[in-house]
C-alpha positions as CSV (number, residue, x, y, z in Angstrom):
1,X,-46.2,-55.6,64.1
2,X,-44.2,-56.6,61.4
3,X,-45.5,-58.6,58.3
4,X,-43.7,-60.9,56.2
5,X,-44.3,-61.8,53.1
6,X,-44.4,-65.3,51.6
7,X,-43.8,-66.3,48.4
8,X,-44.0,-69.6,46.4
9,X,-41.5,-68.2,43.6
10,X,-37.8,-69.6,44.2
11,X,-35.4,-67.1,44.3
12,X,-33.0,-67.5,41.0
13,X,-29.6,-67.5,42.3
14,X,-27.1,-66.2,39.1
15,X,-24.3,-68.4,40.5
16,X,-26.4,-71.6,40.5
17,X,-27.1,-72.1,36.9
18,X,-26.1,-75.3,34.4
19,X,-25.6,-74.3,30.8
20,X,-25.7,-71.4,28.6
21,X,-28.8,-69.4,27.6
22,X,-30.0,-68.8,24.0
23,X,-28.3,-65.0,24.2
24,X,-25.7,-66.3,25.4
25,X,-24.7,-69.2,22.7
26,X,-26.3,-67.0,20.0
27,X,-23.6,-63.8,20.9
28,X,-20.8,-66.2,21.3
29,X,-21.3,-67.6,17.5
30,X,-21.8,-63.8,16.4
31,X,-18.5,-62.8,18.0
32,X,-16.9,-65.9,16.6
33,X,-18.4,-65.2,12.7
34,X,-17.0,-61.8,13.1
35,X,-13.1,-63.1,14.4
36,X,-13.2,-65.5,12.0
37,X,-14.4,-62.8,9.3
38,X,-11.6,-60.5,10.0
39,X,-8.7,-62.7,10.2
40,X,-10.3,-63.8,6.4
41,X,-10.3,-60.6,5.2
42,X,-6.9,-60.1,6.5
43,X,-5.0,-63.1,4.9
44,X,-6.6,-62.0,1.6
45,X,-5.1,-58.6,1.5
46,X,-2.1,-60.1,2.4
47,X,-2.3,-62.8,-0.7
48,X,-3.1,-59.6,-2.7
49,X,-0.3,-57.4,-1.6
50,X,1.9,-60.9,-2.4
51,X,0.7,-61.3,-5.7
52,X,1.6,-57.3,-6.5
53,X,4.7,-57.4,-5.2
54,X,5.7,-60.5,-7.3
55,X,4.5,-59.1,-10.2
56,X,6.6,-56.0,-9.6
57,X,9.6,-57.8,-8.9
58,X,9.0,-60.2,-12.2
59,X,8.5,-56.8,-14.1
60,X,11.7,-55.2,-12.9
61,X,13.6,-58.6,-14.6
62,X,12.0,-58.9,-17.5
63,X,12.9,-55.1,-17.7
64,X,16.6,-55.6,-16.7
65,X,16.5,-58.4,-19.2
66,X,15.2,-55.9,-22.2
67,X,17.7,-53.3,-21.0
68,X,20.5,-55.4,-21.7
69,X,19.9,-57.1,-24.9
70,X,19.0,-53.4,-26.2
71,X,22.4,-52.4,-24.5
72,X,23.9,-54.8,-26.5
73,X,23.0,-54.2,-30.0
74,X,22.0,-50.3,-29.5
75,X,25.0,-49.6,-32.2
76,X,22.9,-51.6,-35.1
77,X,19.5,-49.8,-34.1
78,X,18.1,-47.0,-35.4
79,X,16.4,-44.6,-33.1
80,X,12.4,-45.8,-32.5
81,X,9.4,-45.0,-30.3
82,X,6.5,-47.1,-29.4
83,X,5.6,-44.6,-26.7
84,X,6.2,-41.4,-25.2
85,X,6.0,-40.3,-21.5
86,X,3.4,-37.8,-19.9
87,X,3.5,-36.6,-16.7
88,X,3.5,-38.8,-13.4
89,X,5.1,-41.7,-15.6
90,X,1.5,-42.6,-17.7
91,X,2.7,-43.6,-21.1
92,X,0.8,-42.6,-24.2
93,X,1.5,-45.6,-26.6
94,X,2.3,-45.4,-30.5
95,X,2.4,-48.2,-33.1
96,X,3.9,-51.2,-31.6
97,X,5.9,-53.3,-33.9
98,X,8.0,-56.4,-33.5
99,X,11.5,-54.2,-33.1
100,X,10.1,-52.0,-30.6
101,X,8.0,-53.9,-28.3
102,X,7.8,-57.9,-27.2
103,X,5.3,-60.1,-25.5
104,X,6.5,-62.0,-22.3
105,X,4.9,-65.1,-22.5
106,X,4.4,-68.4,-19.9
107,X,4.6,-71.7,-21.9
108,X,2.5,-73.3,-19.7
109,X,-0.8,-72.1,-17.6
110,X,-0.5,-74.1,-14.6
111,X,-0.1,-71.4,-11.7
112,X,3.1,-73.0,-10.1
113,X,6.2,-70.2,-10.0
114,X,7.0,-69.7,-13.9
115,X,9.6,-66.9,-14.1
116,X,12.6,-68.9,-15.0
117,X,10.2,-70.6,-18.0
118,X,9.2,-67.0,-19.4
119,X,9.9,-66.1,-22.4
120,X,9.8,-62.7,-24.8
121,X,8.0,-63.2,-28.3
122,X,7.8,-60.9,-30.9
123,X,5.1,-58.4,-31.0
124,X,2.4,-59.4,-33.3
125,X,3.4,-63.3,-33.6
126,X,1.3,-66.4,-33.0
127,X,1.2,-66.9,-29.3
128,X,2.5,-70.9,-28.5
129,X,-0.2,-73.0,-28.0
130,X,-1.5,-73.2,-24.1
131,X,0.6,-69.8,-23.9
132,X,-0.5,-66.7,-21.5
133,X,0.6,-63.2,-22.3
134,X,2.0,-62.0,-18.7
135,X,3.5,-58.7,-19.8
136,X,3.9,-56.5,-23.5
137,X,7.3,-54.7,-23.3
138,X,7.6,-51.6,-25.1
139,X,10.9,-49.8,-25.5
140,X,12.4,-46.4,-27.0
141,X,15.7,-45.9,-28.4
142,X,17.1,-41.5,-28.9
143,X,20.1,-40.3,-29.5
144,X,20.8,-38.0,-26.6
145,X,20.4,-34.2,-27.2
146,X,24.1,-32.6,-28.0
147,X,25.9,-36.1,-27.9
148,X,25.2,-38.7,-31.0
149,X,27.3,-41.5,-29.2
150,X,25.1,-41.7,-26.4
151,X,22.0,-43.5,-26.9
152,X,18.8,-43.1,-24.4
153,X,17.0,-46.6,-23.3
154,X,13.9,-46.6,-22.2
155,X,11.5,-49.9,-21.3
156,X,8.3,-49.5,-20.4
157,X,6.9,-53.2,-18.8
158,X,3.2,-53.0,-19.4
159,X,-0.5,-55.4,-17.8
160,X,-1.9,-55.5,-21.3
161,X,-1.7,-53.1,-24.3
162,X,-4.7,-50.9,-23.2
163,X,-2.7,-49.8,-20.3
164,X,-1.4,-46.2,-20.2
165,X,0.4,-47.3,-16.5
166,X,3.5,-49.4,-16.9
167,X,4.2,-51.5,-14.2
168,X,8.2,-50.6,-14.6
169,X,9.7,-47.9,-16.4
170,X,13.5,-47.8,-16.7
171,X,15.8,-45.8,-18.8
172,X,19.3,-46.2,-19.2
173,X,22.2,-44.0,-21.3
174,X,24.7,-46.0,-23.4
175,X,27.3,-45.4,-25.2
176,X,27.7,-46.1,-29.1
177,X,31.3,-47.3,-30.6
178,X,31.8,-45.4,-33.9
């Protein structure tokens, strides 16, 4: 004899169902947070990583900019320091004054692209008004060891005067007319 049982339970068939269980909605919007989370994160490293390598790029000019007006007129300067150079390119500053180091300075603060409308100010004057200070230059003029007509450049593009880390630091060797 064989029994058979009877139940009055339906038999849930998987491929039957309308709709989405609670688990199922409430892991779909966790796996959603979590895409939408990363791709986030990613686009603000990327703004970052912009942001540095504009300001690096802006550096380098207003450094190329110093270089050349120093180039220039290196004949009617005397030799100066406002900083020497440790090791892995750190900077120890020395006194700043207005013929050895320069603000760069934005007219205006609105945050549309202002390199053209940058300007250098001496060190030490009143600011314009509405003015931001974007960089402090700081440069060094030597006579190069064994050779009085050559002259040694250096420009060191600096955040703010508490830095020790210049953003750019060139040096260039002139020549002196005599």
């Amino acid at each position: 004899m064989i029994m058979v049982r009877k139940s009055n339970i339906k038999k849930v068939r998987l491929g039957q169902e309308k709709g989405f269980s609670l688990l199922e909605i409430v892991l779909a919007i966790f796996i959603s947070l979590l895409i939408a989370v990363a791709a986030l994160s990613l686009l603000n490293t990327s703004a970052i990583g912009n942001e540095d390598k504009q300001l690096v790029v802006e550096a380098e000019t207003r450094t190329e900019e110093a270089l050349s007006a120093l180039s220039a007129v290196v004949t009617d300067l005397a030799e100066m320091e406002s900083f020497t150079v440790l090791e892995d390119n750190v900077i120890r500053p020395l006194n700043c004054q207005p013929q050895s180091c320069d603000y760069v300075v934005f007219p205006e603060t609105n945050e549309s692209f202002r390199t053209s409308s940058a300007k250098g100010i001496p060190y030490g004057s009143p600011l314009p008004e509405g003015s931001e200070i974007r960089f402090i230059r700081r440069w060094r003029i030597q006579v190069v060891e064994g050779n009085y007509n050559l002259r040694r450049i250096t420009v060191a593009v600096l955040k703010s005067e508490q830095d020790d880390k210049p953003i750019v630091l060139e040096e260039t060797i002139v020549g002196v007319d005599r």
